[in-house]
C-alpha positions in Angstrom: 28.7 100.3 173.9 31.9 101.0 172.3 30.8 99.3 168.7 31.7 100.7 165.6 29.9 102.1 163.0 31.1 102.1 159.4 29.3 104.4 156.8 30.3 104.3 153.3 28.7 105.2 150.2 27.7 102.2 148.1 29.7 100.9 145.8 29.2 101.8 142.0 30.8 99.1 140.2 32.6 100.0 136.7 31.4 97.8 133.8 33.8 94.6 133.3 36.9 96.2 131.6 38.2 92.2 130.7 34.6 91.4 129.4 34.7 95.1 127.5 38.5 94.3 125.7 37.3 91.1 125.0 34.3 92.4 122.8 36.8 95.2 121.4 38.7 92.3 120.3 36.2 91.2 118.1 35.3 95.0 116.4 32.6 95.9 119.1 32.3 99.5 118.3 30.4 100.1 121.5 32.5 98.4 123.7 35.0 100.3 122.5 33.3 103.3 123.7 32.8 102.2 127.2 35.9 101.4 127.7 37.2 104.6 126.0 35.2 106.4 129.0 36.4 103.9 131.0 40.2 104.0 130.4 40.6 107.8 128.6 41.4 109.8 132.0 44.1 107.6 133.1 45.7 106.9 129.6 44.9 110.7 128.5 46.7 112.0 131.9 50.1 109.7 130.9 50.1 110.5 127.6 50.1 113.8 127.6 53.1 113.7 130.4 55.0 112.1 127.5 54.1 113.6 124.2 51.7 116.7 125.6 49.6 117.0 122.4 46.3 116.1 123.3 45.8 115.1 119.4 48.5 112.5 119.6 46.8 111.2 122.8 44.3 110.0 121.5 46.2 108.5 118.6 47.5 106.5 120.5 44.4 105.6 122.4 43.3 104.4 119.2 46.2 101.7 119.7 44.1 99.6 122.4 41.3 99.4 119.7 43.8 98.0 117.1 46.0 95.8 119.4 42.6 94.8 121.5 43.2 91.2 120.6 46.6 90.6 122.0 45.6 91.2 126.0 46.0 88.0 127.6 44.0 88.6 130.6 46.1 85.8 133.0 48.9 88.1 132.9 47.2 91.3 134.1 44.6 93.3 134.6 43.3 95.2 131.7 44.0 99.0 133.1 48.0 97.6 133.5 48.0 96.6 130.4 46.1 99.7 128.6 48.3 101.9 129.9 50.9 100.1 129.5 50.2 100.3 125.8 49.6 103.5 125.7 53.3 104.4 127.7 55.2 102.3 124.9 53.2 103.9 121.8 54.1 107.7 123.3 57.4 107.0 124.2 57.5 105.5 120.2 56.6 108.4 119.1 58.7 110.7 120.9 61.9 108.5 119.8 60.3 108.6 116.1 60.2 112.9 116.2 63.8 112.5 117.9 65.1 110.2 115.3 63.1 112.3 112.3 64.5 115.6 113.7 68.2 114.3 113.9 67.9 112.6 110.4 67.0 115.9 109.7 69.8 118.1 110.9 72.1 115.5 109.5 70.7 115.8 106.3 71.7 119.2 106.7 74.5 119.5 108.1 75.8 117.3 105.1 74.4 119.5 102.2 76.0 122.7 103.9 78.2 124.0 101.9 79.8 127.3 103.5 79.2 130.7 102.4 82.8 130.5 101.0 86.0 128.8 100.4 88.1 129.3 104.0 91.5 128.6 102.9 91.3 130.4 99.7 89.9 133.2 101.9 92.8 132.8 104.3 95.0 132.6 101.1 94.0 135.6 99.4 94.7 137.7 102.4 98.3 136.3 103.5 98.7 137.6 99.3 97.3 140.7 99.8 99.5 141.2 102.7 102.2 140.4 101.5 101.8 142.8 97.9 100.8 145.5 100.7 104.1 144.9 102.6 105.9 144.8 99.3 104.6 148.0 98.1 104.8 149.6 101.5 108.8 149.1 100.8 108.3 150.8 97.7 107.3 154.0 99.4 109.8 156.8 100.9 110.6 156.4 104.2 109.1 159.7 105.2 106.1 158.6 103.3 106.3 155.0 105.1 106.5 156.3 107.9 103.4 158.7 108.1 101.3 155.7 106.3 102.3 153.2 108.7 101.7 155.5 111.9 98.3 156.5 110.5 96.6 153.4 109.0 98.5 150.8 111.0 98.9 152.8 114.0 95.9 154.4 114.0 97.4 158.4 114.4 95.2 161.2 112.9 97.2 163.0 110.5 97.4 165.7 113.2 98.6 163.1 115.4 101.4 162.0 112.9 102.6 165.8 112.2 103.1 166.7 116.1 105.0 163.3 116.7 107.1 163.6 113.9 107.2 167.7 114.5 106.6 168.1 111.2 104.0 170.7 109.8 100.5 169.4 109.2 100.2 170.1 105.3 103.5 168.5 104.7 102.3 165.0 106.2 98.9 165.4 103.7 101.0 165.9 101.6 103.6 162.7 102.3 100.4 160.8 102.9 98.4 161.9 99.8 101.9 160.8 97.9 102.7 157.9 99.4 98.9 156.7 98.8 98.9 157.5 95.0 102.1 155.1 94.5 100.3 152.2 97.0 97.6 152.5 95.2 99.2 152.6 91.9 102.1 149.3 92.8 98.6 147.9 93.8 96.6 147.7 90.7 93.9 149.3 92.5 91.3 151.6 90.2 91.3 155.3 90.7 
């Protein structure tokens, strides 16, 4: 007695989602809300993969409603073609943030207008150099020579008197000299 026993639950059929479109087509409010509880998991659950803001989702949801009369039910089933919808309007509006946000940047990156003028910058400091070095040649060479070692060398003035074996108030005092007459061939304020 080998016969086999099949138990299943019965089936609940889903109201007619061709018949439901098709009244949607023609402004059926409650159609449209059968076969918004019909279709919303699946759509909401693919929409939100793409675009994951559950306002948006249901934007686009509201797409079905307006484009309602376009399904042609010999080329699909309407839950293909729902969702279907659905993908191409959130992908559309992903592109259209993309395209908004780069529009954007461009926008911006054409109206920036740096902080300041590079080459004049770049300019102004080969000139300021080159008034230093010329002023620099101006100086003593024992005052030259304990400028250079401490502000181009980096020697503390203690540092510049024990290489130079020199006492340490006479390099203050080179240095304090030697600064007055830069500062002076400079133009610089006292």
């Amino acid at each position: 007695m080998n016969t086999a026993i099949h138990l299943s639950a019965p089936q609940r059929r889903g109201p007619d989602l061709k018949e439901l479109l098709a009244r949607v087509a023609f402004g059926d409010q409650a159609a449209f809300g059968q076969l918004y509880d019909s279709v919303a998991g699946p759509v909401f659950g693919l929409v939100r993969r793409v675009l994951r803001d559950p306002a948006q989702s249901e934007e686009v949801l509201l797409e079905v409603w307006r484009s309602a009369a376009r399904y042609q039910p010999e080329r699909g089933e309407v839950m293909s073609w729902v969702l279907t919808i659905a993908h191409r309007r959130a992908v559309d509006r992903v592109r259209s943030a993309q395209a908004a946000t780069e529009r954007e940047q461009s926008a911006a990156a054409r109206s920036h207008v740096p902080a300041f003028d590079e080459v004049a910058e770049q300019v102004e400091g080969r000139l300021e150099r080159e008034q230093v070095r010329r002023c620099m040649k101006g100086l003593t060479e024992l005052q030259r020579e304990s400028v250079s070692m401490a502000y181009y060398q980096g020697f503390s003035y203690r540092e510049v008197a024990d290489m130079l074996g020199v006492p340490l108030g006479t390099i203050k005092t080179r240095m304090r000299d030697g600064l007055i007459r830069l500062r002076d061939c400079l133009g610089v304020g006292s």
